[in-house]
PyMOL Python script that loads the backbone (N, CA, C, O; Angstrom):
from pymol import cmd

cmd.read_pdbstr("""\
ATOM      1  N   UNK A   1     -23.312 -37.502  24.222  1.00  0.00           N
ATOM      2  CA  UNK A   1     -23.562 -37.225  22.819  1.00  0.00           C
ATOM      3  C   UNK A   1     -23.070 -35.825  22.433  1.00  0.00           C
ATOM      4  O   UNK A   1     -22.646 -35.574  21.305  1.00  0.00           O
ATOM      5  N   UNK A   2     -23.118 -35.263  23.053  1.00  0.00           N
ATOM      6  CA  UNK A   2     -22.196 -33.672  22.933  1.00  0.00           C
ATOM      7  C   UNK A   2     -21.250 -33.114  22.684  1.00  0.00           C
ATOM      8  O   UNK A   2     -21.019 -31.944  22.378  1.00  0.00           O
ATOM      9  N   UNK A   3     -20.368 -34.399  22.878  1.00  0.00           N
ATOM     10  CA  UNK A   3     -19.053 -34.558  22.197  1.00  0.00           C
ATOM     11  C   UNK A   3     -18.909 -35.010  20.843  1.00  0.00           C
ATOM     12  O   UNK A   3     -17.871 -35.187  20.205  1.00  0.00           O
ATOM     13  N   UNK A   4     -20.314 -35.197  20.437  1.00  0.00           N
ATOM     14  CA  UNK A   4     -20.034 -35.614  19.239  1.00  0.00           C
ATOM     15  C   UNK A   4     -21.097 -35.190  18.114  1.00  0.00           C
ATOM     16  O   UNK A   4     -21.375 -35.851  17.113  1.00  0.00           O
ATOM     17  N   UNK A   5     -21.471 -34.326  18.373  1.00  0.00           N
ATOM     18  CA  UNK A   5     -22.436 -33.752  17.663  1.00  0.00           C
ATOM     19  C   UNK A   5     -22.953 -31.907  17.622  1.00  0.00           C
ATOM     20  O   UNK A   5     -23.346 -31.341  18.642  1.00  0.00           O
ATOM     21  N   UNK A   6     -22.858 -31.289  16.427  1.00  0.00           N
ATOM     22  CA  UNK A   6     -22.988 -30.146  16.235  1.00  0.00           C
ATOM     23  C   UNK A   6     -24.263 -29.216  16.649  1.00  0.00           C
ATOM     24  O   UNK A   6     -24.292 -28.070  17.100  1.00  0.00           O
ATOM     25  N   UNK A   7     -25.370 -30.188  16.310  1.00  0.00           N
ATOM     26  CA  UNK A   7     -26.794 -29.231  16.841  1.00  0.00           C
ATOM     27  C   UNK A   7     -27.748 -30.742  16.931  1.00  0.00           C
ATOM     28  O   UNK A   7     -27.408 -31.844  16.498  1.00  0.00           O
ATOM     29  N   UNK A   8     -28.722 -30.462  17.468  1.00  0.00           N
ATOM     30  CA  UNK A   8     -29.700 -31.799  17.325  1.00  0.00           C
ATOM     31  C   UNK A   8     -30.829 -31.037  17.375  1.00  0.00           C
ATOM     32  O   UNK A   8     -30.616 -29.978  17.965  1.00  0.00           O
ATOM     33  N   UNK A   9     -31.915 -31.162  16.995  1.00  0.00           N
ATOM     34  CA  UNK A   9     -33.161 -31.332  17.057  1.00  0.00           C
ATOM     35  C   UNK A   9     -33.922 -31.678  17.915  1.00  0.00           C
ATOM     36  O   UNK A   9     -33.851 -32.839  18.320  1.00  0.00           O
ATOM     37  N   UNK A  10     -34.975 -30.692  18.507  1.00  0.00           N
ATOM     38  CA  UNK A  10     -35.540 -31.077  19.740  1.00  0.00           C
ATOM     39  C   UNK A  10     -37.309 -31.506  19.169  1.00  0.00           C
ATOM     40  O   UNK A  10     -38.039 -30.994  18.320  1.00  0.00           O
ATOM     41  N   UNK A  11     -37.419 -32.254  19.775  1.00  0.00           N
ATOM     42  CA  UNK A  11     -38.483 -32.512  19.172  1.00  0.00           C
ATOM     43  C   UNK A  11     -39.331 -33.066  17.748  1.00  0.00           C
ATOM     44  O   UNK A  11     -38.777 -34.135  17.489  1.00  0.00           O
ATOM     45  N   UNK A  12     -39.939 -32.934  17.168  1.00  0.00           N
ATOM     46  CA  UNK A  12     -40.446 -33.565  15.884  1.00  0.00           C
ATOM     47  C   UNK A  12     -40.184 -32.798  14.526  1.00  0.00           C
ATOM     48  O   UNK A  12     -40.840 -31.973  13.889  1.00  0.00           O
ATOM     49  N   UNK A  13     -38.643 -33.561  14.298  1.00  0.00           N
ATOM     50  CA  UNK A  13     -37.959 -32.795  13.231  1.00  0.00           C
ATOM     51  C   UNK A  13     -38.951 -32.215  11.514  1.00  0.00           C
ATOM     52  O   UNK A  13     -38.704 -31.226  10.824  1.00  0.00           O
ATOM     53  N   UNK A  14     -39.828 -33.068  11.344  1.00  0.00           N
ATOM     54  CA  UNK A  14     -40.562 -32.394  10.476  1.00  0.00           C
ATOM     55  C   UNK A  14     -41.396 -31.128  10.729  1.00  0.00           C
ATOM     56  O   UNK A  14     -42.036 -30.619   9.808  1.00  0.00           O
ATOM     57  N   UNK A  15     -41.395 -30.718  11.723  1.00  0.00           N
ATOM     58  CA  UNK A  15     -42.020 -29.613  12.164  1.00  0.00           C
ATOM     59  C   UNK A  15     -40.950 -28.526  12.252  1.00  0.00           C
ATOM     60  O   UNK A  15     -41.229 -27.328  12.200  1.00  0.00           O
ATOM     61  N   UNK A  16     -39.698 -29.008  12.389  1.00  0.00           N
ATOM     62  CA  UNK A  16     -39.184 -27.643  12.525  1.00  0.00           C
ATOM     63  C   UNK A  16     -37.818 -27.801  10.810  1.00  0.00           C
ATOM     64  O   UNK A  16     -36.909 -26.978  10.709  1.00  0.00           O
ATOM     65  N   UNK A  17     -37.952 -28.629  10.031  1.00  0.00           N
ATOM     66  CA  UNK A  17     -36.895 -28.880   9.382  1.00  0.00           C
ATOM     67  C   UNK A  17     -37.034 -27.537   8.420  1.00  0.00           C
ATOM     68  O   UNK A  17     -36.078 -26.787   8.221  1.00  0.00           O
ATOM     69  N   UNK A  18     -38.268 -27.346   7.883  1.00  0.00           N
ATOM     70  CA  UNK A  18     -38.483 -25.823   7.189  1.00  0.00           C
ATOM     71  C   UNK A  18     -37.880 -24.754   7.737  1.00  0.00           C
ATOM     72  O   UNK A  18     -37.251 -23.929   7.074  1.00  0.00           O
ATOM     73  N   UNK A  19     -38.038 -24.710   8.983  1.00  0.00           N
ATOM     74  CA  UNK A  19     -37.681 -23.520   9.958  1.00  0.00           C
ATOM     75  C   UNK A  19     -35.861 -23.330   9.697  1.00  0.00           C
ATOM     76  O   UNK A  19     -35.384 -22.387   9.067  1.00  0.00           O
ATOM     77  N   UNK A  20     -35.238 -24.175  10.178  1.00  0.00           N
ATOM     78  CA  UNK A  20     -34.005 -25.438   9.986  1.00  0.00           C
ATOM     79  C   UNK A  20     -32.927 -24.174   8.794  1.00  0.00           C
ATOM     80  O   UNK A  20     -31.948 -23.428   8.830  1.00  0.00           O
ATOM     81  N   UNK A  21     -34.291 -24.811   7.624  1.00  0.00           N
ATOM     82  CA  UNK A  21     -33.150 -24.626   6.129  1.00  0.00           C
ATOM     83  C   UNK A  21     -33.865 -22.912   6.097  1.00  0.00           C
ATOM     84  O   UNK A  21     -33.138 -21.966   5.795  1.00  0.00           O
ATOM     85  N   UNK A  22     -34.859 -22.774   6.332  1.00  0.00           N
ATOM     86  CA  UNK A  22     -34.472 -20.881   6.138  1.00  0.00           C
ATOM     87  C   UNK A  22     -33.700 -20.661   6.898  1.00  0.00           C
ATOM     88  O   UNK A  22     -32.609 -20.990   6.432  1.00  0.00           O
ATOM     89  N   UNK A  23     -33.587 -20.190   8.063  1.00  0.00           N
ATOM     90  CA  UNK A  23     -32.226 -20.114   9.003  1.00  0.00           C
ATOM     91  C   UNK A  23     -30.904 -20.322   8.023  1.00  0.00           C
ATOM     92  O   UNK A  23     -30.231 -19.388   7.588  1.00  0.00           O
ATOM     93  N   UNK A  24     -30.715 -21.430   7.816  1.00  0.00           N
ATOM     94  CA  UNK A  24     -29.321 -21.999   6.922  1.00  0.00           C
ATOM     95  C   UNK A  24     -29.417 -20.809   5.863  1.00  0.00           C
ATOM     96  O   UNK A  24     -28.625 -19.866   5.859  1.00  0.00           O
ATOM     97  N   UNK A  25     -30.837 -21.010   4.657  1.00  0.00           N
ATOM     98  CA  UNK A  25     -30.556 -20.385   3.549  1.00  0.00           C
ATOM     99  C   UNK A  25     -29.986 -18.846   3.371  1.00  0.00           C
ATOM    100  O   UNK A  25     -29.335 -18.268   2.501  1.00  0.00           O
ATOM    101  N   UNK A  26     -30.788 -18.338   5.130  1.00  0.00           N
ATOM    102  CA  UNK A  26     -30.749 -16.483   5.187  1.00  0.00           C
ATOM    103  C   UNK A  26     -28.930 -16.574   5.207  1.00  0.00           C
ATOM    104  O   UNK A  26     -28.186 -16.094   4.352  1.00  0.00           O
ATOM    105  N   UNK A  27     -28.634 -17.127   6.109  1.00  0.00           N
ATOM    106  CA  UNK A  27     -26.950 -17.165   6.892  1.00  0.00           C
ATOM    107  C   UNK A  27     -26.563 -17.007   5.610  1.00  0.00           C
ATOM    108  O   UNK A  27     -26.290 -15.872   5.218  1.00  0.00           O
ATOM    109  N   UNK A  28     -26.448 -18.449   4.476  1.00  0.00           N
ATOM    110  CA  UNK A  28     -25.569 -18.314   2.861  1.00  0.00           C
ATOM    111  C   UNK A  28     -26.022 -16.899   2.153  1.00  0.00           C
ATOM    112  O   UNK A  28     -25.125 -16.202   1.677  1.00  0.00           O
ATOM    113  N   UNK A  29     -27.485 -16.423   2.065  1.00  0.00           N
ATOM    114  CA  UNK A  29     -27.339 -15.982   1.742  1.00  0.00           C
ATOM    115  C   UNK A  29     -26.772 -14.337   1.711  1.00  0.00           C
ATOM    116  O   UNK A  29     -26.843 -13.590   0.735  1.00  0.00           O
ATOM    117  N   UNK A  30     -26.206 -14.008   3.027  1.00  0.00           N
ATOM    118  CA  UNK A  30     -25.510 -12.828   3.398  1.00  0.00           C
ATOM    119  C   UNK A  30     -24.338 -12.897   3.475  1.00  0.00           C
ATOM    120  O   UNK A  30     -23.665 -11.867   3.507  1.00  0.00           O
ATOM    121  N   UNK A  31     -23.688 -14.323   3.532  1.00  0.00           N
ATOM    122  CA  UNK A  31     -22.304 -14.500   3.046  1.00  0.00           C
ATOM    123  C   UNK A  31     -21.481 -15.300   3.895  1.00  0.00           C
ATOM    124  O   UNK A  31     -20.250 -15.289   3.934  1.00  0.00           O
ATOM    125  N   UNK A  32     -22.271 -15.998   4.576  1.00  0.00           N
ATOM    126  CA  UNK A  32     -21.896 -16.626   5.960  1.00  0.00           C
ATOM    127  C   UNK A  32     -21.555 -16.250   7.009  1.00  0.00           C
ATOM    128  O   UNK A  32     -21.236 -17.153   7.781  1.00  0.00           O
ATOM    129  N   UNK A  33     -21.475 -15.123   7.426  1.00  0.00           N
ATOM    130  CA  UNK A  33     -20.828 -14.766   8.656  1.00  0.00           C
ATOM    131  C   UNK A  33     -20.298 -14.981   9.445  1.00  0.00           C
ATOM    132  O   UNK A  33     -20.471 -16.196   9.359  1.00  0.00           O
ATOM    133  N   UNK A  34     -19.727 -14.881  10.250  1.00  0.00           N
ATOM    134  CA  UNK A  34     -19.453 -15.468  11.173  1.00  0.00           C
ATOM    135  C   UNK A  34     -18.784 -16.763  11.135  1.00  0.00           C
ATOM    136  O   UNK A  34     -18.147 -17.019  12.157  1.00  0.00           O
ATOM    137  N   UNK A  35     -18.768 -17.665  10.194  1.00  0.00           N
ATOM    138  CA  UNK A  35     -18.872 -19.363   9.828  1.00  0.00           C
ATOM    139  C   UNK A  35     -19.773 -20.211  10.539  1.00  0.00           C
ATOM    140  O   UNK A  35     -20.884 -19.975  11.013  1.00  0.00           O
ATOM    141  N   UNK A  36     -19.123 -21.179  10.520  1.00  0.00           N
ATOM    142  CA  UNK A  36     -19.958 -22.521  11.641  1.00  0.00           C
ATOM    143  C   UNK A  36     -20.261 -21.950  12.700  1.00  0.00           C
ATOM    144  O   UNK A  36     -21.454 -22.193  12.879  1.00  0.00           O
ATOM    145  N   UNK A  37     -19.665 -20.985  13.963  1.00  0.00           N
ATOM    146  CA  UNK A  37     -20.253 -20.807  14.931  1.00  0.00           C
ATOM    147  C   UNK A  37     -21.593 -19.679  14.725  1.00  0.00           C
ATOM    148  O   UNK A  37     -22.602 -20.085  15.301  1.00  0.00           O
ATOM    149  N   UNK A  38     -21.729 -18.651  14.174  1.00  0.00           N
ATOM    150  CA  UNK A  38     -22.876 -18.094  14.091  1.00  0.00           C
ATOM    151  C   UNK A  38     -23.754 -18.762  13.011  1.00  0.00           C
ATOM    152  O   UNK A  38     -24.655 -17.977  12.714  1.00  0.00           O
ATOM    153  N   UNK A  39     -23.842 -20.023  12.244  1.00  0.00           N
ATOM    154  CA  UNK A  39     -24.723 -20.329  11.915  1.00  0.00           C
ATOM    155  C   UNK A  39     -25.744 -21.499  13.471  1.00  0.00           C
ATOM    156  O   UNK A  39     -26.884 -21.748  13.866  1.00  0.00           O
ATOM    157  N   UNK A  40     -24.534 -21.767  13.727  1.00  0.00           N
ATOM    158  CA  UNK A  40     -24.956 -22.785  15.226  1.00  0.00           C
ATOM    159  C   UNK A  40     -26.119 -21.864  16.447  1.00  0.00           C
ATOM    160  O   UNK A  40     -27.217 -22.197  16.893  1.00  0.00           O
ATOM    161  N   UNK A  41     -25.156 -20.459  16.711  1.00  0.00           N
ATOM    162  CA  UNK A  41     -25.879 -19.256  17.200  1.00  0.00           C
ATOM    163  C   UNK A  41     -26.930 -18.785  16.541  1.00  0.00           C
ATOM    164  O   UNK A  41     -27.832 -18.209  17.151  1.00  0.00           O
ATOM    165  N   UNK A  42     -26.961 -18.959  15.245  1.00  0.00           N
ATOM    166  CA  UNK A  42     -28.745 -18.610  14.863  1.00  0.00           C
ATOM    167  C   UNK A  42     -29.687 -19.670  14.572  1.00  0.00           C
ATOM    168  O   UNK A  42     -30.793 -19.428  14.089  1.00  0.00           O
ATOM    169  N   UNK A  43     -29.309 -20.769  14.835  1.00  0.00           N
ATOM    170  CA  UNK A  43     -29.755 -22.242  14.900  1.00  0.00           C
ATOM    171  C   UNK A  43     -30.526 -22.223  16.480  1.00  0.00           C
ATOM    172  O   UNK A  43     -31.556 -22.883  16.622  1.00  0.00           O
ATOM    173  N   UNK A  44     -30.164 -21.715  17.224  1.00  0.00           N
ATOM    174  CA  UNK A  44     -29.866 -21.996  18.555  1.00  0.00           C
ATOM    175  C   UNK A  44     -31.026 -21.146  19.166  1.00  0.00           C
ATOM    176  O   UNK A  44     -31.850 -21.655  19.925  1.00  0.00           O
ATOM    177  N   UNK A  45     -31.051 -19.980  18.846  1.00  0.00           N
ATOM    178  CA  UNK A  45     -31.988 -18.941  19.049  1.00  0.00           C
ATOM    179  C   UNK A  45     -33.536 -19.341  19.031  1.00  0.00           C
ATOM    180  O   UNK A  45     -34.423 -19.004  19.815  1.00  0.00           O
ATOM    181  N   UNK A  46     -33.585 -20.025  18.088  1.00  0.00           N
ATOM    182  CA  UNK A  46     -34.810 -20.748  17.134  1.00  0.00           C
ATOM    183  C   UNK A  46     -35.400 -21.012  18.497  1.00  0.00           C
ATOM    184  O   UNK A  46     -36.398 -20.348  18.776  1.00  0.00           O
ATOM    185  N   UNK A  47     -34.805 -22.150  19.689  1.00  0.00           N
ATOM    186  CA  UNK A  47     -35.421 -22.521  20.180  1.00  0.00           C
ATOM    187  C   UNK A  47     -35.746 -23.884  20.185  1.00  0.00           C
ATOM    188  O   UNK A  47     -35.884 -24.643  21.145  1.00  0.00           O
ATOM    189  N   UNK A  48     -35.863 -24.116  18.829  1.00  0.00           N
ATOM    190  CA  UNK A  48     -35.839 -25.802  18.210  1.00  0.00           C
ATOM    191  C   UNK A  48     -34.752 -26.719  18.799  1.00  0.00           C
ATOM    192  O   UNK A  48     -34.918 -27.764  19.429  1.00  0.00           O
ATOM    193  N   UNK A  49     -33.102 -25.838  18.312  1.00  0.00           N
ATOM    194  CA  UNK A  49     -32.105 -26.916  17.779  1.00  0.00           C
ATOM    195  C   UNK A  49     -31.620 -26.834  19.230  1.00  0.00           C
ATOM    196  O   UNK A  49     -32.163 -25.915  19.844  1.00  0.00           O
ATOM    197  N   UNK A  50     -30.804 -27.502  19.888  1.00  0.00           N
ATOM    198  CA  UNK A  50     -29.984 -27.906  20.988  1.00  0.00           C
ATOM    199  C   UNK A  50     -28.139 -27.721  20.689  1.00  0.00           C
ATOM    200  O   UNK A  50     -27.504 -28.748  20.451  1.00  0.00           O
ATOM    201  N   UNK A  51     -27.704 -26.907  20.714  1.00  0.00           N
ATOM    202  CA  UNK A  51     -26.366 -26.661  20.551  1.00  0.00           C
ATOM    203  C   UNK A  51     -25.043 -27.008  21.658  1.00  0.00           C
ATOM    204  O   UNK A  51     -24.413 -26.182  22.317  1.00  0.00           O
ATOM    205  N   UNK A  52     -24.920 -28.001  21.633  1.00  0.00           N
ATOM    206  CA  UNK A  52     -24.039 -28.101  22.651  1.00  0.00           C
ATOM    207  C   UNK A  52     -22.805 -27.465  23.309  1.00  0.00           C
ATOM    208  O   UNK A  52     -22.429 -27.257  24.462  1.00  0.00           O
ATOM    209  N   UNK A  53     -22.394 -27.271  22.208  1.00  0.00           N
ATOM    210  CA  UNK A  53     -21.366 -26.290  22.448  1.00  0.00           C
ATOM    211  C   UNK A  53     -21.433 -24.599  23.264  1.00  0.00           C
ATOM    212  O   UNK A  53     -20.498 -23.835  23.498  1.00  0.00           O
ATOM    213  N   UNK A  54     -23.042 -24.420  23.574  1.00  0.00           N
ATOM    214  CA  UNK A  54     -22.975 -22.901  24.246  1.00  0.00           C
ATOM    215  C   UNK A  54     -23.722 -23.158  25.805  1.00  0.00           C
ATOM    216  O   UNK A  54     -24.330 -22.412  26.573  1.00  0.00           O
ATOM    217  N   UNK A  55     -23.373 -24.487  25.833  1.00  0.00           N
ATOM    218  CA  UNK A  55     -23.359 -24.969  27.563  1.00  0.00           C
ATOM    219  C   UNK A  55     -22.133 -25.630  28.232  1.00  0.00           C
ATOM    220  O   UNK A  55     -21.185 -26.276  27.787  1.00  0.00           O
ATOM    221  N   UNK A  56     -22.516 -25.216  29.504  1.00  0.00           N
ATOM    222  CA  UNK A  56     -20.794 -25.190  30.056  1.00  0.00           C
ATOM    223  C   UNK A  56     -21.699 -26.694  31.063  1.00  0.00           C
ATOM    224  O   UNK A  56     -22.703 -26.349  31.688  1.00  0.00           O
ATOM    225  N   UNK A  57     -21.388 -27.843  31.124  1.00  0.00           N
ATOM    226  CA  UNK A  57     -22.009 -28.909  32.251  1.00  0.00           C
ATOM    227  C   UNK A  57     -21.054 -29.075  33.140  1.00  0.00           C
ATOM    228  O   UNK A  57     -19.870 -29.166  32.814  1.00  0.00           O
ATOM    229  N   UNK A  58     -21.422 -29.124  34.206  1.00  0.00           N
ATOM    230  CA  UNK A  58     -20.539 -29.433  35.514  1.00  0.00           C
ATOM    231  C   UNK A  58     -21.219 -31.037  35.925  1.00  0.00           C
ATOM    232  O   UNK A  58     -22.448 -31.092  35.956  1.00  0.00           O
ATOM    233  N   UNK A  59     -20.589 -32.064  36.172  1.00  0.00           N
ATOM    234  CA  UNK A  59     -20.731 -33.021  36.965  1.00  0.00           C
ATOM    235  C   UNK A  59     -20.145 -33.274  38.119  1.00  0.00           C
ATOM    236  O   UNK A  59     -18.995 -32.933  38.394  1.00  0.00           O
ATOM    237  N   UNK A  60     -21.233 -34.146  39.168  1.00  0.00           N
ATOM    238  CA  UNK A  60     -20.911 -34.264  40.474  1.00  0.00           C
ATOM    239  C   UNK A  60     -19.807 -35.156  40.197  1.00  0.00           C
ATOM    240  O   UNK A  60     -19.256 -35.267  39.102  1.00  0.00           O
ATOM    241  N   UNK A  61     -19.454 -35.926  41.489  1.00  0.00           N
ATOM    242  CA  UNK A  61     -18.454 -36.985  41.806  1.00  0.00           C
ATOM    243  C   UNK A  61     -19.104 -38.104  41.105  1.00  0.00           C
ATOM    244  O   UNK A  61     -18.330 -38.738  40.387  1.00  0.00           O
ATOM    245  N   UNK A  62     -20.272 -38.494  41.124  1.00  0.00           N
ATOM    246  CA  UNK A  62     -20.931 -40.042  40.752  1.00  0.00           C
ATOM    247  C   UNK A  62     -21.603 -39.605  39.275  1.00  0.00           C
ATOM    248  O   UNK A  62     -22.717 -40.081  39.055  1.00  0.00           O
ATOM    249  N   UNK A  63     -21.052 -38.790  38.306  1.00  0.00           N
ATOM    250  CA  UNK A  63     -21.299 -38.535  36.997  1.00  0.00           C
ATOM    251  C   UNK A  63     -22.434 -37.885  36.895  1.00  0.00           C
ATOM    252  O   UNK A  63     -22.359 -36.994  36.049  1.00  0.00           O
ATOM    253  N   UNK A  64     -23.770 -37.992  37.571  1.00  0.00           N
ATOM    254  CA  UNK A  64     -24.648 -37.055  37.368  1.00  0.00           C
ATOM    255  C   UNK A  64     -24.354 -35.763  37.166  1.00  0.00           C
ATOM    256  O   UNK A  64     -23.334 -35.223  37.594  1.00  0.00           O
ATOM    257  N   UNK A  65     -25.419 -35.095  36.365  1.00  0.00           N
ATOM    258  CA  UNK A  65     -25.172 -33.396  36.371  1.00  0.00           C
ATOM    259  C   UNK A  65     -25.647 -32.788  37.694  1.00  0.00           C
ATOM    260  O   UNK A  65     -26.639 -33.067  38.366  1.00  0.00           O
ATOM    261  N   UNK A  66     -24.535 -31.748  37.923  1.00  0.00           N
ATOM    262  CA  UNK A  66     -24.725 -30.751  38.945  1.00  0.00           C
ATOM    263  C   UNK A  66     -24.947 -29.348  38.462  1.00  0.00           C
ATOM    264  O   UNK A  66     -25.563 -28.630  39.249  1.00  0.00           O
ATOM    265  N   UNK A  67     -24.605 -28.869  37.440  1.00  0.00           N
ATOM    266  CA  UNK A  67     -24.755 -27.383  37.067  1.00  0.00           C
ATOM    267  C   UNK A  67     -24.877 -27.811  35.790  1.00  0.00           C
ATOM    268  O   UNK A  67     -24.377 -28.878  35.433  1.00  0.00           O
ATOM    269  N   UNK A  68     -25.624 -26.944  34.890  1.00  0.00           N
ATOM    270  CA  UNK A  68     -25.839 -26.305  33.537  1.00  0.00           C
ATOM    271  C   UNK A  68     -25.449 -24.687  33.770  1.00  0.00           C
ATOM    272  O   UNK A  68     -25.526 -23.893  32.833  1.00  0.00           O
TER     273      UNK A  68
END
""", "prot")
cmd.dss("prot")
cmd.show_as("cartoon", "prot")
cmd.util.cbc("prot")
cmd.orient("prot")
């Protein structure tokens, strides 16, 4: 799924969706910074969201994971 998706949600998205859009709203409102990747990086911080993109996965020979 990592290949195909920007951030996900860990856990019980109504609990953190408030959290979510301040995050979003602070980022617009300073001018975006950074773009898509530091809004992902302050998404990420939260703790909540799952960012795929700032993990490197190694798999064994038989597809299981071997390293994060």
């Amino acid at each position: 799924i990592a290949d195909f998706i920007d951030a996900a949600v860990l856990g019980d998205g109504e609990e953190v969706v408030l959290a979510i859009s301040v995050v979003v709203r602070v980022w617009m409102g300073v001018g975006r910074p950074g773009g898509r990747d530091e809004l992902l990086r302050r998404l990420a911080v939260t703790g909540n969201v799952y960012v795929p993109k700032f993990y490197d996965v190694v798999h064994a020979e038989d597809g299981s994971i071997e390293a994060v």
